[in-house]
C-alpha positions as CSV (number, residue, x, y, z in Angstrom):
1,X,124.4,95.3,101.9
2,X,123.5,96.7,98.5
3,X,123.2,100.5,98.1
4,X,121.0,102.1,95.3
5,X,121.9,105.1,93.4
6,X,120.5,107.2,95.5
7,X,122.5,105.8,98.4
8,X,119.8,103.8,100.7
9,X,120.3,100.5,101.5
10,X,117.8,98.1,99.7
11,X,117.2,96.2,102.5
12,X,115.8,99.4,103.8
13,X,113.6,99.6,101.2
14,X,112.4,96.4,101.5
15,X,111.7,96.5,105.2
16,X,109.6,100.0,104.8
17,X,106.1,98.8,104.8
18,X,106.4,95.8,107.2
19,X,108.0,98.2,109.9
20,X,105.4,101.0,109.1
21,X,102.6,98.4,110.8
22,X,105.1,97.7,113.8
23,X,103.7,99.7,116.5
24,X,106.9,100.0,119.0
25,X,109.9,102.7,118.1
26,X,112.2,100.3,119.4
27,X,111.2,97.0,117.7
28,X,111.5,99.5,113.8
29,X,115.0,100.2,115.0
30,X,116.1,96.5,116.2
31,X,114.2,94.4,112.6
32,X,116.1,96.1,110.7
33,X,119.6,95.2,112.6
34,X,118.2,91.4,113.6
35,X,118.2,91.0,109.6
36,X,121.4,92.5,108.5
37,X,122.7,89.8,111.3
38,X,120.7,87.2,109.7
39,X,121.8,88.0,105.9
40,X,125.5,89.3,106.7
41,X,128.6,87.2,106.3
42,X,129.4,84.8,109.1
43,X,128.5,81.5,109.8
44,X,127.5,81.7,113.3
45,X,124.3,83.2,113.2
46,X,123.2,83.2,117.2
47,X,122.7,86.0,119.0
48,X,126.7,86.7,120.5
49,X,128.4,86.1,117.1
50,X,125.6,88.7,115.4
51,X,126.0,91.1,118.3
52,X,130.0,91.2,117.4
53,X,129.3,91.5,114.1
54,X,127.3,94.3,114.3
55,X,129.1,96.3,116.4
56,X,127.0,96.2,119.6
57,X,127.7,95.8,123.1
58,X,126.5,92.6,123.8
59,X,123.9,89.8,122.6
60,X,121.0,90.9,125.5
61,X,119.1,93.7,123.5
62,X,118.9,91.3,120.2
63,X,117.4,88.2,122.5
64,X,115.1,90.4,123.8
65,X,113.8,91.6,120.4
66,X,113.3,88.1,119.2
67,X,111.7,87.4,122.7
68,X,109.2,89.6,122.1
69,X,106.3,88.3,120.9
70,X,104.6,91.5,119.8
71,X,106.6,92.0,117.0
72,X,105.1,88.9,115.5
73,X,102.0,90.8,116.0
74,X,101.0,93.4,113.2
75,X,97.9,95.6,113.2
76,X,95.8,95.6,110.5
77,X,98.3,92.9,109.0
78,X,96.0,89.3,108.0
């Protein structure tokens, strides 16, 4: 991904106000890693390929992200 000058990833910046109305620690830390999946290089863009890619242990904790429908869900959000 693209770094500003200052060093942070713009997708970061992007992201900060849509995960500042998500509710759960754990669904702020796992948005921003379902995207870089999503945008990263690769073709494959299921769950095991995008696990690989990012260096995690296995597929089961992205699925479950996506499974949850809570995310979707955004106080205050219209």
């Amino acid at each position: 991904m693209d770094r500003d000058r200052d060093g942070t990833d713009r997708l970061d910046a992007w992201l900060m106000p849509f995960l500042a109305v998500m509710r759960r620690k754990t669904l702020r830390a796992w948005a921003p890693l379902y995207l870089r999946g999503l945008l990263g290089p690769g073709d494959r863009k299921s769950f095991r390929p995008m696990a690989a890619r990012l260096g995690l242990a296995g597929r089961d904790q992205l699925q479950h992200f996506i499974a949850k429908r809570c995310w979707l869900i955004c106080p205050g959000v219209a």
